[in-house]
VMD Tcl script that draws the C-alpha trace (Angstrom):
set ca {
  {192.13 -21.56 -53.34}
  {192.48 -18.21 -54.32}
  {195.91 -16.75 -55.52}
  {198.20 -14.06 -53.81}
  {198.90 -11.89 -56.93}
  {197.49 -8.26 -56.77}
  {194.30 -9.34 -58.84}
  {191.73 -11.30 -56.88}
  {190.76 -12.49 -60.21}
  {194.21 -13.74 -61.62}
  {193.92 -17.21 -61.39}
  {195.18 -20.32 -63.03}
  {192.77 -19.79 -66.06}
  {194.50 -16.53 -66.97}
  {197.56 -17.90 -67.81}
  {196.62 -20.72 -70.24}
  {198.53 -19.91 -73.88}
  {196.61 -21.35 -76.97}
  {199.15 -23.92 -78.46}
  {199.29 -24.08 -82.46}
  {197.64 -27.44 -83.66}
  {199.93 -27.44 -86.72}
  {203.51 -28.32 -86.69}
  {205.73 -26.27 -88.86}
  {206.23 -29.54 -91.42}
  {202.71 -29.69 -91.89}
  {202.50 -25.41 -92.61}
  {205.46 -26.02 -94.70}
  {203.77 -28.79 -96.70}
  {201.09 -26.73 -97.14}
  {202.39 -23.83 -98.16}
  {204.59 -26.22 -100.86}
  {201.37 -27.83 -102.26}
  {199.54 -24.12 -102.90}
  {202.63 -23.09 -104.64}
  {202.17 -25.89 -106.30}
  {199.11 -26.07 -107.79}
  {199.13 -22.34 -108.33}
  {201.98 -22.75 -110.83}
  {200.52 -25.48 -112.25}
  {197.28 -23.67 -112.69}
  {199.21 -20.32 -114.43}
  {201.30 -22.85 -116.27}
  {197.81 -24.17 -117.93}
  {196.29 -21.32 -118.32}
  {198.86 -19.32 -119.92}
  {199.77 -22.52 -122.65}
  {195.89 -22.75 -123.63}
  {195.15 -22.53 -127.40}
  {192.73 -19.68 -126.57}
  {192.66 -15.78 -127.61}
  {194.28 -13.84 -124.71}
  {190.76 -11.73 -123.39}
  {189.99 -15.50 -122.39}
  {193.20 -16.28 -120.95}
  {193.26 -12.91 -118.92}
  {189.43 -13.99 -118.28}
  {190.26 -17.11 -116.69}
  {193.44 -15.61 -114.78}
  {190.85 -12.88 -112.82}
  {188.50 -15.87 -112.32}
  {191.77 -17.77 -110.37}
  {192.65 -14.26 -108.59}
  {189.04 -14.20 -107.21}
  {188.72 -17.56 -106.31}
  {192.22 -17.66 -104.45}
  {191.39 -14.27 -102.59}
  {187.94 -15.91 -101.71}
  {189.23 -18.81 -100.43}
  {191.42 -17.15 -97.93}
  {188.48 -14.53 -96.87}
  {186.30 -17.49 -96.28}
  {189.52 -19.49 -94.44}
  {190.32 -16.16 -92.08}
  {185.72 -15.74 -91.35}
  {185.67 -19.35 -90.15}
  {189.05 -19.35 -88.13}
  {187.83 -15.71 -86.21}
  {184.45 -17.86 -85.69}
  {186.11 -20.76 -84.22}
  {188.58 -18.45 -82.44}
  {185.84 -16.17 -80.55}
  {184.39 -19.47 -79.74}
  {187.17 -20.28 -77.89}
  {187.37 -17.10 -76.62}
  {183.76 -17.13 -74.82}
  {184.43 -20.58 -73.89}
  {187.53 -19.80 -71.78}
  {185.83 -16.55 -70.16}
  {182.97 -19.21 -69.20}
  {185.32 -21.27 -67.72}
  {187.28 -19.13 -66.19}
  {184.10 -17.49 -64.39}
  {182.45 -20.71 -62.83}
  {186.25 -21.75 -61.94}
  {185.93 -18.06 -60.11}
  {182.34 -18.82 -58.71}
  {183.63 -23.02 -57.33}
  {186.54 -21.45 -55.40}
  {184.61 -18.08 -53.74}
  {182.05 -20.82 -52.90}
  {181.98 -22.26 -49.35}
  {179.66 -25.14 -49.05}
  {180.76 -25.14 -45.24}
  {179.80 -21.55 -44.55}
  {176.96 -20.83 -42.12}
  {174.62 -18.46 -43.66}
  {173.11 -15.63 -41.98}
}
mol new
graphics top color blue
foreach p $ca { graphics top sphere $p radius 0.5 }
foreach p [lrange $ca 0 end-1] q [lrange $ca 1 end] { graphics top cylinder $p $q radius 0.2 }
display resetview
């Protein structure tokens, strides 16, 4: 069954909306615990018994591994997301190809 809209190809695939699998407690909570353990991490670093170079070289090591983290978190979510991506075109093509098809159809 094909669709009356003004594009041949707007079918029932086009219209599928990716639903978050987080609920906003679950964001919240984990936006609480980072705070969290960021504090606690400046908190332990700045009350060391240390010279200040290595506190301020410890402090640049927790910069670089935070803004690491999240550059490795964003590279796998776009991975997983064009994955999703190619995997709904796919669909959404051999969904195309079944309904054009016509097993019934005399060929010539």
């Amino acid at each position: 069954m094909v669709p009356t809209g003004s594009d041949p190809h707007d079918g029932p695939m086009t219209n599928i909306k990716p639903q978050s699998k987080q609920t906003s407690a679950f964001y919240a909570q984990s936006a609480i615990s980072f705070a969290v353990a960021l504090l606690g991490l400046v908190i332990g670093v700045w009350n060391l018994p240390v010279e200040s170079w290595t506190r301020a070289f410890l402090a640049i090591g927790v910069l670089y591994a935070i803004t690491s983290s999240f550059t490795l978190a964003k590279c796998v979510r776009d991975a997983q997301e064009s994955q999703t991506v190619l995997s709904r075109v796919d669909e959404a093509r051999l969904e195309r190809l079944l309904a054009e098809h016509d097993p019934f159809k005399a060929t010539i």
